[in-house]
PDBQT receptor file of N, H, CA, C and O in Angstrom, charges set to zero:
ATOM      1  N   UNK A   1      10.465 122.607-134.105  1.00  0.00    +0.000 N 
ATOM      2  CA  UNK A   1       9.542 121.899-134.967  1.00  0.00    +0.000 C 
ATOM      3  C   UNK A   1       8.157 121.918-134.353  1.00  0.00    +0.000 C 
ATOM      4  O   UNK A   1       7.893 121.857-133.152  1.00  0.00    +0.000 OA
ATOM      5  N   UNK A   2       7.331 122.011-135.355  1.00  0.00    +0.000 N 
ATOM      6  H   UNK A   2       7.545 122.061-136.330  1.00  0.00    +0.000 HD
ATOM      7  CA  UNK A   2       5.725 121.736-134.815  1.00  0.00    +0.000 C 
ATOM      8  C   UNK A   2       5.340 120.653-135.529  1.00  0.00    +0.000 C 
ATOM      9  O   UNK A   2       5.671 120.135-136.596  1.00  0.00    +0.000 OA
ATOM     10  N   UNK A   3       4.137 120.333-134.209  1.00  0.00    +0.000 N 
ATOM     11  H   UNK A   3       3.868 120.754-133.343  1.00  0.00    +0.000 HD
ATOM     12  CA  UNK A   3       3.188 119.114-135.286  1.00  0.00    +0.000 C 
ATOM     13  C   UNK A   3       2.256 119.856-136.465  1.00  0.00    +0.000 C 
ATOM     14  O   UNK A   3       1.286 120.605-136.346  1.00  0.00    +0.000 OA
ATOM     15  N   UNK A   4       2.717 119.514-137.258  1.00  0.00    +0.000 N 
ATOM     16  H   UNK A   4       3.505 118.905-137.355  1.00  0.00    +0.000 HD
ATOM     17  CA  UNK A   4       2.198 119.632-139.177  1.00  0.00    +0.000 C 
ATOM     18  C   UNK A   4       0.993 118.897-139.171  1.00  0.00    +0.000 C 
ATOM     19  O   UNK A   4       1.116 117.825-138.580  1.00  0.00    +0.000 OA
ATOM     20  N   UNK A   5       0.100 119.071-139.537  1.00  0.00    +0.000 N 
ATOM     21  H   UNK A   5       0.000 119.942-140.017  1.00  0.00    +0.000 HD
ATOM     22  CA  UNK A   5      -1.166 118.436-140.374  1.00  0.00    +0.000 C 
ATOM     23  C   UNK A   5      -0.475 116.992-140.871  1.00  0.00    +0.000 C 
ATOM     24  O   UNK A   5      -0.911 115.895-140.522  1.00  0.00    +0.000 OA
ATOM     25  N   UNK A   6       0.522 117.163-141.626  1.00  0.00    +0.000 N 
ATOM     26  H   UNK A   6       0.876 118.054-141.910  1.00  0.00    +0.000 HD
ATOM     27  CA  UNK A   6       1.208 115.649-141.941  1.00  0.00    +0.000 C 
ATOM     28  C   UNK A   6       1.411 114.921-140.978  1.00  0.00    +0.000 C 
ATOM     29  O   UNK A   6       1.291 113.700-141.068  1.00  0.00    +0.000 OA
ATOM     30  N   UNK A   7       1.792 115.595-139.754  1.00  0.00    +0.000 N 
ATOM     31  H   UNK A   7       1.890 116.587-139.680  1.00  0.00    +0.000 HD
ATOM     32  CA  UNK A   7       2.375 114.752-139.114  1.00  0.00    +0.000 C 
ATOM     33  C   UNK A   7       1.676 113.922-138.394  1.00  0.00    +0.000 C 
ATOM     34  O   UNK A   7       2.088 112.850-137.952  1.00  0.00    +0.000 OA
ATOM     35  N   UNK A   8       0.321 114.505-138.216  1.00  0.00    +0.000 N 
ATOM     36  H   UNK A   8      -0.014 115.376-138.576  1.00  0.00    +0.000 HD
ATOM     37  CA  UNK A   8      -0.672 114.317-137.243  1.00  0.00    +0.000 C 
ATOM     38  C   UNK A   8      -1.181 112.774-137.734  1.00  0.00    +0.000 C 
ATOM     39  O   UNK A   8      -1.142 111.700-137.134  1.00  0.00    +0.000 OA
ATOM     40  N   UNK A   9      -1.726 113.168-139.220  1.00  0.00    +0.000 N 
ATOM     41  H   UNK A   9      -1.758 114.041-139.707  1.00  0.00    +0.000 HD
ATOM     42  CA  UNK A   9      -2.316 112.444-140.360  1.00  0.00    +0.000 C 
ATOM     43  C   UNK A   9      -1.502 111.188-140.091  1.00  0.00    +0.000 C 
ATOM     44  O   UNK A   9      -2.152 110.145-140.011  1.00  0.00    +0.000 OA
ATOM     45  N   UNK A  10      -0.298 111.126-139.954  1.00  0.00    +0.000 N 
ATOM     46  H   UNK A  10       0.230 111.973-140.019  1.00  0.00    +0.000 HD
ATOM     47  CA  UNK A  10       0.559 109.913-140.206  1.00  0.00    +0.000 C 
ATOM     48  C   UNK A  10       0.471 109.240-138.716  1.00  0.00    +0.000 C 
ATOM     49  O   UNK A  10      -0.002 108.104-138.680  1.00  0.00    +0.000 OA
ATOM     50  N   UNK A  11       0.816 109.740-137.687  1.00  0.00    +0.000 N 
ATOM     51  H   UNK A  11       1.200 110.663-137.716  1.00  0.00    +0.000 HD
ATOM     52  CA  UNK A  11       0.229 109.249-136.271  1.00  0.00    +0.000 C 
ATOM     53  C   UNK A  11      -1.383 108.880-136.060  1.00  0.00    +0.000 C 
ATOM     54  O   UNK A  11      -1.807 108.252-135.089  1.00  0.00    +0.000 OA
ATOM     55  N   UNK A  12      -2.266 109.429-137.242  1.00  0.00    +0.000 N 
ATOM     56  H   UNK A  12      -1.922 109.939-138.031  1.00  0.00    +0.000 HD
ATOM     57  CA  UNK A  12      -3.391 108.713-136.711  1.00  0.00    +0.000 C 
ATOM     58  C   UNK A  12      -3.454 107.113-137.722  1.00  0.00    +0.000 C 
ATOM     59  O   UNK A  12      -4.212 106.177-137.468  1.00  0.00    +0.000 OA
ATOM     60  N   UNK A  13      -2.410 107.162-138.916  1.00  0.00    +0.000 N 
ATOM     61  H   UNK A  13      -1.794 107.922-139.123  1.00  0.00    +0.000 HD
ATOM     62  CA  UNK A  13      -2.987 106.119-139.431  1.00  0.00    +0.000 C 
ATOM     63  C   UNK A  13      -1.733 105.249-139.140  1.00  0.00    +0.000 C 
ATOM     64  O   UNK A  13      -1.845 104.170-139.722  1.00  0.00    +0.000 OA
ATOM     65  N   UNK A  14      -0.920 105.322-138.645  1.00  0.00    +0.000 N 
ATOM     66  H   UNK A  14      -0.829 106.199-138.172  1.00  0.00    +0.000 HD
ATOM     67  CA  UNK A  14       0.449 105.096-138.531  1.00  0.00    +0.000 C 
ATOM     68  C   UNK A  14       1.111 105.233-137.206  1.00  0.00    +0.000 C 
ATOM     69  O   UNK A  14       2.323 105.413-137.088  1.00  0.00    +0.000 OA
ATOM     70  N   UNK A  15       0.484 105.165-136.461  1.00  0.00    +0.000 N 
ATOM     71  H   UNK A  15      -0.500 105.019-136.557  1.00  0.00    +0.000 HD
ATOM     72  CA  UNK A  15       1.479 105.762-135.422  1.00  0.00    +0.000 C 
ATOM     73  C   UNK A  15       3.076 105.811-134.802  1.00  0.00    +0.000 C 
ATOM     74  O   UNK A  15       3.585 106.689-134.105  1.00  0.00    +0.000 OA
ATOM     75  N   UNK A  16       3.703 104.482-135.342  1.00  0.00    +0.000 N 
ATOM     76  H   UNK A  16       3.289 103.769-135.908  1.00  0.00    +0.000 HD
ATOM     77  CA  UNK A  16       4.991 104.529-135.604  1.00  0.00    +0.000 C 
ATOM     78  C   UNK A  16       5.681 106.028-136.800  1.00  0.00    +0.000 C 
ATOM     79  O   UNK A  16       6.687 106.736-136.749  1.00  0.00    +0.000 OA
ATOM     80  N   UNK A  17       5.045 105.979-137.314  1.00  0.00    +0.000 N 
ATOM     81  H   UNK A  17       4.228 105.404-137.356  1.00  0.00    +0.000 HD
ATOM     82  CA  UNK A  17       5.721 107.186-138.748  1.00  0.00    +0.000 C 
ATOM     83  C   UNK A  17       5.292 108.000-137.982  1.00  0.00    +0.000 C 
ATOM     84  O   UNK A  17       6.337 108.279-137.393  1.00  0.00    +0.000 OA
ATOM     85  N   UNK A  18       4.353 108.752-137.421  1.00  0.00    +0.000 N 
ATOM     86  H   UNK A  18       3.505 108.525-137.900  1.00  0.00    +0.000 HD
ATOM     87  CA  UNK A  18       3.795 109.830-136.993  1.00  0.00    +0.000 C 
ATOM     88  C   UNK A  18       5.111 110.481-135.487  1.00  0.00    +0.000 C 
ATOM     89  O   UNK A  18       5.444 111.615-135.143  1.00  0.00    +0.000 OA
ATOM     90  N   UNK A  19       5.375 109.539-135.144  1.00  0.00    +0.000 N 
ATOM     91  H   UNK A  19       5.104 108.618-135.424  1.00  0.00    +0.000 HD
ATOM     92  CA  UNK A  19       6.165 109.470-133.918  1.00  0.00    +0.000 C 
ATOM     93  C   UNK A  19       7.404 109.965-134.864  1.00  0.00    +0.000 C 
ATOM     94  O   UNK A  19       7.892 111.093-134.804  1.00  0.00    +0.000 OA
ATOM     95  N   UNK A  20       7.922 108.693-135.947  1.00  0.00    +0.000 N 
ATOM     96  H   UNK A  20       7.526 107.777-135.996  1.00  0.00    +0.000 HD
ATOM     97  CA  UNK A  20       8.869 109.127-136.671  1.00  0.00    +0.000 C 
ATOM     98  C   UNK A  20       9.402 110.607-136.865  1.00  0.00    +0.000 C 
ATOM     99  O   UNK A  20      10.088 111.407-136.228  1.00  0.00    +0.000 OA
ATOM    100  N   UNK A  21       8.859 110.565-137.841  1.00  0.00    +0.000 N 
ATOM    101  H   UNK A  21       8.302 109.916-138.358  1.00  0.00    +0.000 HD
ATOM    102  CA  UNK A  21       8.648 112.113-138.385  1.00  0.00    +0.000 C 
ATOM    103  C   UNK A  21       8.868 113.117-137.231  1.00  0.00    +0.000 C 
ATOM    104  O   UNK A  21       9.772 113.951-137.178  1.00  0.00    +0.000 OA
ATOM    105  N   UNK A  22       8.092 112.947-136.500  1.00  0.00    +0.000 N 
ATOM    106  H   UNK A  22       7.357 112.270-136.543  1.00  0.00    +0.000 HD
ATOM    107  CA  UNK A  22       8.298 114.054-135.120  1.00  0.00    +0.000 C 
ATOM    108  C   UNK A  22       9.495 113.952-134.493  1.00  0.00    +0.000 C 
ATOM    109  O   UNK A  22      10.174 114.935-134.791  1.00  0.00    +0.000 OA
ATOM    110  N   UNK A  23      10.065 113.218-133.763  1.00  0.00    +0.000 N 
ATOM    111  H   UNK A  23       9.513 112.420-133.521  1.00  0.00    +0.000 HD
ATOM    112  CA  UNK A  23      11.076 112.770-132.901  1.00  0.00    +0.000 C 
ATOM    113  C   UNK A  23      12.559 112.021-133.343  1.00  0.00    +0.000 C 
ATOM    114  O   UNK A  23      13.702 111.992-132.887  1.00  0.00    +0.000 OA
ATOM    115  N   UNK A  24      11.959 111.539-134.304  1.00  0.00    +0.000 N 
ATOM    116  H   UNK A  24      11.031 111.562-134.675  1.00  0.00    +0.000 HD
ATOM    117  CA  UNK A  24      13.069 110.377-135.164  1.00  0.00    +0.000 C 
ATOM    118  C   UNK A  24      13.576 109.203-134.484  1.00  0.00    +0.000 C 
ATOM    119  O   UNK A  24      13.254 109.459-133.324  1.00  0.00    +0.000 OA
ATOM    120  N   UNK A  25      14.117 108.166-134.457  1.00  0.00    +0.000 N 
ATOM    121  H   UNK A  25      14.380 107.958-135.399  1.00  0.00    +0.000 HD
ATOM    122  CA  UNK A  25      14.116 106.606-134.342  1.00  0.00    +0.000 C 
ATOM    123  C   UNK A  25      14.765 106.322-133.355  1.00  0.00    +0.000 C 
ATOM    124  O   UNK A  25      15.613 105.438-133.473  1.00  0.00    +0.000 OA
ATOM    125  N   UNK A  26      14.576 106.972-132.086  1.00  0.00    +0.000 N 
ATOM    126  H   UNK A  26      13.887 107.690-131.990  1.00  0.00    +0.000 HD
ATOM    127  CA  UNK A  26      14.820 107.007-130.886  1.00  0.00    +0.000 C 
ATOM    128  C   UNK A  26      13.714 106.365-129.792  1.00  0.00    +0.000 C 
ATOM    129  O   UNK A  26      12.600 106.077-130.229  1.00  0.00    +0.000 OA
ATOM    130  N   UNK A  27      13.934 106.203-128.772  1.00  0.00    +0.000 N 
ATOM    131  H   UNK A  27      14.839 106.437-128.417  1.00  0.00    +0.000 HD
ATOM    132  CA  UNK A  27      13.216 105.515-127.809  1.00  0.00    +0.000 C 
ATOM    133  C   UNK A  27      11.701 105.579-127.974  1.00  0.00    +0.000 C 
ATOM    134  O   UNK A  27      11.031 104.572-128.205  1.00  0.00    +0.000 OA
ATOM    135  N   UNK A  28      11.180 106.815-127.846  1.00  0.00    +0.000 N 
ATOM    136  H   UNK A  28      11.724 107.633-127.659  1.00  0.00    +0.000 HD
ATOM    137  CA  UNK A  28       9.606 107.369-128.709  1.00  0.00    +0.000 C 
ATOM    138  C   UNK A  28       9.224 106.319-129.546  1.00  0.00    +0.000 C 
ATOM    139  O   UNK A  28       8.411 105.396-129.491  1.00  0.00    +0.000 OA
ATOM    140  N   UNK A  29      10.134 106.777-130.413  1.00  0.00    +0.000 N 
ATOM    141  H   UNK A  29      10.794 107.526-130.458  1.00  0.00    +0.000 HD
ATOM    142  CA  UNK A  29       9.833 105.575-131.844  1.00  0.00    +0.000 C 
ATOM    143  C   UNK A  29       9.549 104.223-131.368  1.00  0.00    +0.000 C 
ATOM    144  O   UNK A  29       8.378 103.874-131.217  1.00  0.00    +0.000 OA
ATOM    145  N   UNK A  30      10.432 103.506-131.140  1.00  0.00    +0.000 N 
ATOM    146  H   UNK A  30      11.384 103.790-131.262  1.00  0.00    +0.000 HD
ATOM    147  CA  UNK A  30      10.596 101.796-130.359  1.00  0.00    +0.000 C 
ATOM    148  C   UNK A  30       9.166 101.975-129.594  1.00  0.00    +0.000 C 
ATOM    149  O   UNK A  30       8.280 101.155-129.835  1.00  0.00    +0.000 OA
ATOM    150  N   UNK A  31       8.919 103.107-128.615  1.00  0.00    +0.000 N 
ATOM    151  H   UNK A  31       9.640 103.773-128.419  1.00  0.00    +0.000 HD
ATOM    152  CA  UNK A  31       7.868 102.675-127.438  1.00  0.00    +0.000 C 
ATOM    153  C   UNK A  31       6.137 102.374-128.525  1.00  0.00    +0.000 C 
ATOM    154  O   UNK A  31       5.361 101.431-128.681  1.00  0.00    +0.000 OA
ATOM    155  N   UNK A  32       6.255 103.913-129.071  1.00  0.00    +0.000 N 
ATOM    156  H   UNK A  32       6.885 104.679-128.944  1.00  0.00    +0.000 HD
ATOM    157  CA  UNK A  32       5.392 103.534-130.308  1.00  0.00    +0.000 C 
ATOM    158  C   UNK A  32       5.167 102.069-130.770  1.00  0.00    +0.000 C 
ATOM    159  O   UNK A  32       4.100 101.536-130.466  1.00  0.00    +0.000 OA
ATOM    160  N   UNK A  33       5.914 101.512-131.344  1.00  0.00    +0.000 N 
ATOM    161  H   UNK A  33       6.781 101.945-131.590  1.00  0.00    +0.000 HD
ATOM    162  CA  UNK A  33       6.152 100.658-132.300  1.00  0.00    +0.000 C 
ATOM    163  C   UNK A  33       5.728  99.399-131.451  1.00  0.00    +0.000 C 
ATOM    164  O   UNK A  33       5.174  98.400-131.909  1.00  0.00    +0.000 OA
ATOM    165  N   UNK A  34       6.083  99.614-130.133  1.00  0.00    +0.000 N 
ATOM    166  H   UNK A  34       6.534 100.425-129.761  1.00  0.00    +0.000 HD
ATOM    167  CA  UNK A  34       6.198  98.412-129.144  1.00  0.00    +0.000 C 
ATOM    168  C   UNK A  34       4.723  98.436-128.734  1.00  0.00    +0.000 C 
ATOM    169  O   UNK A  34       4.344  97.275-128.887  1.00  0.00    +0.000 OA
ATOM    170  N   UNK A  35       3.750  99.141-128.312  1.00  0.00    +0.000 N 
ATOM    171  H   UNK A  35       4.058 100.084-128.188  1.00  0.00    +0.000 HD
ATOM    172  CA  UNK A  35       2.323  99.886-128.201  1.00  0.00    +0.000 C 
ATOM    173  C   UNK A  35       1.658  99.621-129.530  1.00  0.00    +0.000 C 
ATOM    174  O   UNK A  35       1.057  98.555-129.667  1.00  0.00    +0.000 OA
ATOM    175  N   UNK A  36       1.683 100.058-130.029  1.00  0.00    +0.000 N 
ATOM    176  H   UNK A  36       2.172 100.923-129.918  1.00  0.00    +0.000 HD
ATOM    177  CA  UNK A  36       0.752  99.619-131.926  1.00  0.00    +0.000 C 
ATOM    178  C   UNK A  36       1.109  97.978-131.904  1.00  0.00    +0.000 C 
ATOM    179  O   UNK A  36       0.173  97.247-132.228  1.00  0.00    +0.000 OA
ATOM    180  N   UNK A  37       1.816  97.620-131.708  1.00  0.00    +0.000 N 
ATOM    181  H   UNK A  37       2.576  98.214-131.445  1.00  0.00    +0.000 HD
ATOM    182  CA  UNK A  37       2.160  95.540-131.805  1.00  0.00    +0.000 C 
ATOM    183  C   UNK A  37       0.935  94.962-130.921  1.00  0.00    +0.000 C 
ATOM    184  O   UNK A  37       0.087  94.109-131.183  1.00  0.00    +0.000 OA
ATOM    185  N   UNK A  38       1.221  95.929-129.521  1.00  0.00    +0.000 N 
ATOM    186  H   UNK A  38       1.910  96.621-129.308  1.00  0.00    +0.000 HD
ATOM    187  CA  UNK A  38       0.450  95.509-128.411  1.00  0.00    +0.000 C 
ATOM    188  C   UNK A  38      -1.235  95.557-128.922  1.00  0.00    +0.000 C 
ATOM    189  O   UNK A  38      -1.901  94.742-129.560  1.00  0.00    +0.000 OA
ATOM    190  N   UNK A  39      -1.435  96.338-128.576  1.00  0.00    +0.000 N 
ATOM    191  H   UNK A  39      -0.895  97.001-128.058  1.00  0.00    +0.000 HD
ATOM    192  CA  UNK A  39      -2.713  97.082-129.578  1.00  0.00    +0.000 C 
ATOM    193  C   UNK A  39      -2.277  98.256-130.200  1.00  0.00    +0.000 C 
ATOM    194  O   UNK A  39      -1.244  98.916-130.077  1.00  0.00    +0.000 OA
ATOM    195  N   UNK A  40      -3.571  98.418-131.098  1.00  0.00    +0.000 N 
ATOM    196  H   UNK A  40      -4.409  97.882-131.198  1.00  0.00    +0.000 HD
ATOM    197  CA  UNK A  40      -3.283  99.558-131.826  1.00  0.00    +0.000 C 
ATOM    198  C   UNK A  40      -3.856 101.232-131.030  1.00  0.00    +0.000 C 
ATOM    199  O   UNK A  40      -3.291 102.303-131.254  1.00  0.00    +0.000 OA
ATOM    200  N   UNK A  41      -4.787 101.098-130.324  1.00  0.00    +0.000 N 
ATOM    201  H   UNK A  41      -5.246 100.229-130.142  1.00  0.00    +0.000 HD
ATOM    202  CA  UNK A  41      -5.096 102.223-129.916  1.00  0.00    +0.000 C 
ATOM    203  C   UNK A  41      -4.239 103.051-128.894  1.00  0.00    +0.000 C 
ATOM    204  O   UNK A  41      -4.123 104.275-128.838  1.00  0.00    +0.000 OA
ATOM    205  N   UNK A  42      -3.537 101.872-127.919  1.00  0.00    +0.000 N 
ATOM    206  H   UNK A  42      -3.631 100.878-127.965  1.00  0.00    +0.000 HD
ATOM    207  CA  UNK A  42      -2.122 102.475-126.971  1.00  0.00    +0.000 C 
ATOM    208  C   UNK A  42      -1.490 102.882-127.891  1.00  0.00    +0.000 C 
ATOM    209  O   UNK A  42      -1.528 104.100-127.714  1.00  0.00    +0.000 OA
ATOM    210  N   UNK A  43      -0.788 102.660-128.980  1.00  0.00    +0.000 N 
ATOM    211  H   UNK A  43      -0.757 101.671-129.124  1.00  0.00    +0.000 HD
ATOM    212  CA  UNK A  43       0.151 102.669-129.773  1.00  0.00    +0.000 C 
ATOM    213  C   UNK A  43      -0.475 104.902-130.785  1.00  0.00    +0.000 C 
ATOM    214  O   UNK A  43       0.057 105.919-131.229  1.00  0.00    +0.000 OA
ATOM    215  N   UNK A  44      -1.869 104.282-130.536  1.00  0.00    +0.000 N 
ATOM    216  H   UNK A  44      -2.301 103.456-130.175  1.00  0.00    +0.000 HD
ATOM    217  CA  UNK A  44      -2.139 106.064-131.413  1.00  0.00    +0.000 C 
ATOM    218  C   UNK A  44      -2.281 106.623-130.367  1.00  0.00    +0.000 C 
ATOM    219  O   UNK A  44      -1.938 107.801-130.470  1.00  0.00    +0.000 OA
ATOM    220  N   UNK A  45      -2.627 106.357-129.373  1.00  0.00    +0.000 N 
ATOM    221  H   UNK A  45      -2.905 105.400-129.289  1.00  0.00    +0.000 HD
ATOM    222  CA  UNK A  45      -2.824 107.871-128.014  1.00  0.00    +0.000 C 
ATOM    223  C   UNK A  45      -1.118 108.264-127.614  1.00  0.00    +0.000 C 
ATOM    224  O   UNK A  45      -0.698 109.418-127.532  1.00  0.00    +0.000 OA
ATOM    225  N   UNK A  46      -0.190 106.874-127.373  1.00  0.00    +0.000 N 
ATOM    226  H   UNK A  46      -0.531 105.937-127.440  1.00  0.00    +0.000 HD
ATOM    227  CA  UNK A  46       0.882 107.937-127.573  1.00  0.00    +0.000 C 
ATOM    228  C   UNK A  46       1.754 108.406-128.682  1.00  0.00    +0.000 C 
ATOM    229  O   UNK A  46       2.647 109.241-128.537  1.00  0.00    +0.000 OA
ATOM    230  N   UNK A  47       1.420 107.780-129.873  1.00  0.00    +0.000 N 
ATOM    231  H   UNK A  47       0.694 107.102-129.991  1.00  0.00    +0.000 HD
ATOM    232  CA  UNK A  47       1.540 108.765-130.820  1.00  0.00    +0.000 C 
ATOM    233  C   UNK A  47       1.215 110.152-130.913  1.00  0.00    +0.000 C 
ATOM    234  O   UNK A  47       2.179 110.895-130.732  1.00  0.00    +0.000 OA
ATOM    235  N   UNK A  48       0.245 110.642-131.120  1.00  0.00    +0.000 N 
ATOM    236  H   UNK A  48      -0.539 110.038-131.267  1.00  0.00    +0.000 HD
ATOM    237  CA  UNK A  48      -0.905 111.970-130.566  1.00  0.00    +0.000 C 
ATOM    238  C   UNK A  48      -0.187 112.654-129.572  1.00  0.00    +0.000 C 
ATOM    239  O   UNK A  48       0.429 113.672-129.887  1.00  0.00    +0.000 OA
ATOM    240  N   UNK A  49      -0.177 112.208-128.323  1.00  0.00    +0.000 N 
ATOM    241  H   UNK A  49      -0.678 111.381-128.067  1.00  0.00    +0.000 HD
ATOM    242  CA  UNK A  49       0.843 112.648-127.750  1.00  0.00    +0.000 C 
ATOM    243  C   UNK A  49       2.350 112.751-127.442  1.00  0.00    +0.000 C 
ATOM    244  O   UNK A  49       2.918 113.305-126.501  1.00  0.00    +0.000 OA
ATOM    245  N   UNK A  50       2.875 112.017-128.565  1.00  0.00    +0.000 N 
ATOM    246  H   UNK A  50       2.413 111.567-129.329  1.00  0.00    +0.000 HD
ATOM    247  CA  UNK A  50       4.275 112.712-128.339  1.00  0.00    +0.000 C 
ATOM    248  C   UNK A  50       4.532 113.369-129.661  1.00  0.00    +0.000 C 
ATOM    249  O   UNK A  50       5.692 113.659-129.954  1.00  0.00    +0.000 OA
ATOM    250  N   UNK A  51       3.370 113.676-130.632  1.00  0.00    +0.000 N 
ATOM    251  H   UNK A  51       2.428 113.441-130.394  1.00  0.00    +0.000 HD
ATOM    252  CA  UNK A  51       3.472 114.484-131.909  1.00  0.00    +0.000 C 
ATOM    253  C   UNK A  51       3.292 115.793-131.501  1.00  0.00    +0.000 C 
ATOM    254  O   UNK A  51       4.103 116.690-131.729  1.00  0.00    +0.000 OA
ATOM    255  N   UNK A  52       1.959 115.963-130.738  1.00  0.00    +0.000 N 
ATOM    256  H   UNK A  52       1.299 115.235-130.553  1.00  0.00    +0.000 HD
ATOM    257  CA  UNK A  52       1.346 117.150-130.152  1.00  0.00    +0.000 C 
ATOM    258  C   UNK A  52       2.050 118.010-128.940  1.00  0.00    +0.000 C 
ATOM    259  O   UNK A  52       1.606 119.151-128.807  1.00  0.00    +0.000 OA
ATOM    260  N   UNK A  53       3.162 117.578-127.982  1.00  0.00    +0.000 N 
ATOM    261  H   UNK A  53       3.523 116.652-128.090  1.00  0.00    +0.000 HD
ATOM    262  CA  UNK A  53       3.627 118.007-127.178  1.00  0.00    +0.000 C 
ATOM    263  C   UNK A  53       4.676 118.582-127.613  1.00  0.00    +0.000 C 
ATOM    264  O   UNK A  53       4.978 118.326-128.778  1.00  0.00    +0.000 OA
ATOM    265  N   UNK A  54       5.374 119.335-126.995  1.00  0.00    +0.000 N 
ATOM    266  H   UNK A  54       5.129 119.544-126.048  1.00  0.00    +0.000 HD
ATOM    267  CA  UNK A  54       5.959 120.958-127.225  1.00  0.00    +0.000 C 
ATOM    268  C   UNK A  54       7.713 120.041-127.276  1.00  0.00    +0.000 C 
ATOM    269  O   UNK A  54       7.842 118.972-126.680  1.00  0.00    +0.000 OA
ATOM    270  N   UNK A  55       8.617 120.527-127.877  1.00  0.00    +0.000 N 
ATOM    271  H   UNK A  55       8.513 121.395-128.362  1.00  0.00    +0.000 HD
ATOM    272  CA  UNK A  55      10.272 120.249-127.464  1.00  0.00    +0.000 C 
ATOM    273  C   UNK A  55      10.341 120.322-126.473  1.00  0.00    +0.000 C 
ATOM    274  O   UNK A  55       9.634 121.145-125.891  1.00  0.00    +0.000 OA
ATOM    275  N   UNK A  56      11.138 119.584-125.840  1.00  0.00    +0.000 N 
ATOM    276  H   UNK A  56      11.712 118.916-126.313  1.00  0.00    +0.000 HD
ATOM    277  CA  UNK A  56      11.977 119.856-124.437  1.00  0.00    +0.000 C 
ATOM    278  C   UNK A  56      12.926 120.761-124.332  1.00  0.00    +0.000 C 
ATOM    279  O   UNK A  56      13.928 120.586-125.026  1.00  0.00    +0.000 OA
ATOM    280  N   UNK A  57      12.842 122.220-123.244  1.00  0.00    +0.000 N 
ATOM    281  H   UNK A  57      12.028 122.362-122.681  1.00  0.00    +0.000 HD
ATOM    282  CA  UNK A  57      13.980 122.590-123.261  1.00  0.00    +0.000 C 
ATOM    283  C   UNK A  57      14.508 122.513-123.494  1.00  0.00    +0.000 C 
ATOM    284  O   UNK A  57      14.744 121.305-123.512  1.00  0.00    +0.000 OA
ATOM    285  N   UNK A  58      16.212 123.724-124.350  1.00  0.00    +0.000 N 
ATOM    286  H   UNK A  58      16.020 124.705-124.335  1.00  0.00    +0.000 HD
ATOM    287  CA  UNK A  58      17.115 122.848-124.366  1.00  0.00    +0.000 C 
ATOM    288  C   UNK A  58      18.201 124.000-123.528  1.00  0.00    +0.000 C 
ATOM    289  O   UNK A  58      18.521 125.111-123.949  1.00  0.00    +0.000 OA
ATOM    290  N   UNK A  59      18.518 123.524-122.578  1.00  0.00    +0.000 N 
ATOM    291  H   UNK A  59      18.258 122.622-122.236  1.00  0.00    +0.000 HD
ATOM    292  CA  UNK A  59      19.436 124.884-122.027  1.00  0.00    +0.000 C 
ATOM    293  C   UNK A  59      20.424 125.566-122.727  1.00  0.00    +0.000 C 
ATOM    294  O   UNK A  59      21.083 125.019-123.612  1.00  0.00    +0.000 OA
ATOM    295  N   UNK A  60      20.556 126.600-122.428  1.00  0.00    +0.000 N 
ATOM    296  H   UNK A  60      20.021 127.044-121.709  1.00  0.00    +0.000 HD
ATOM    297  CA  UNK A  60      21.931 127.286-123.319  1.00  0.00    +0.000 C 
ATOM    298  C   UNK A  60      23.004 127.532-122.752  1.00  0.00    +0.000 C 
ATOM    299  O   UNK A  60      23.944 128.007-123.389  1.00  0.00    +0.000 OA
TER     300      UNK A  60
């Protein structure tokens, strides 16, 4: 998966969905969610960055 124009869009106004969408409702998500409560700008820088960063390996 790549970060989409959508996806981006939704992490800058949203940063919980933006995370969503990318990763799905896993720890990411929660930390997001937990960051945007806190303030909102922690909450979009790691949005941004965990939309924008590459998959993790996955060994074969």
């Amino acid at each position: 998966m790549t970060a989409t124009p959508g996806r981006i869009v939704a992490a800058l106004l949203l940063p919980p969905l933006g995370v969503y969408l990318r990763r799905g409702a896993g720890a990411e998500f929660w930390t997001a969610v937990a960051l945007t409560l806190i303030a909102f700008v922690p909450g979009l820088i790691f949005a941004l960055w965990s939309v924008l960063r590459p998959e993790p390996a996955v060994p074969a």
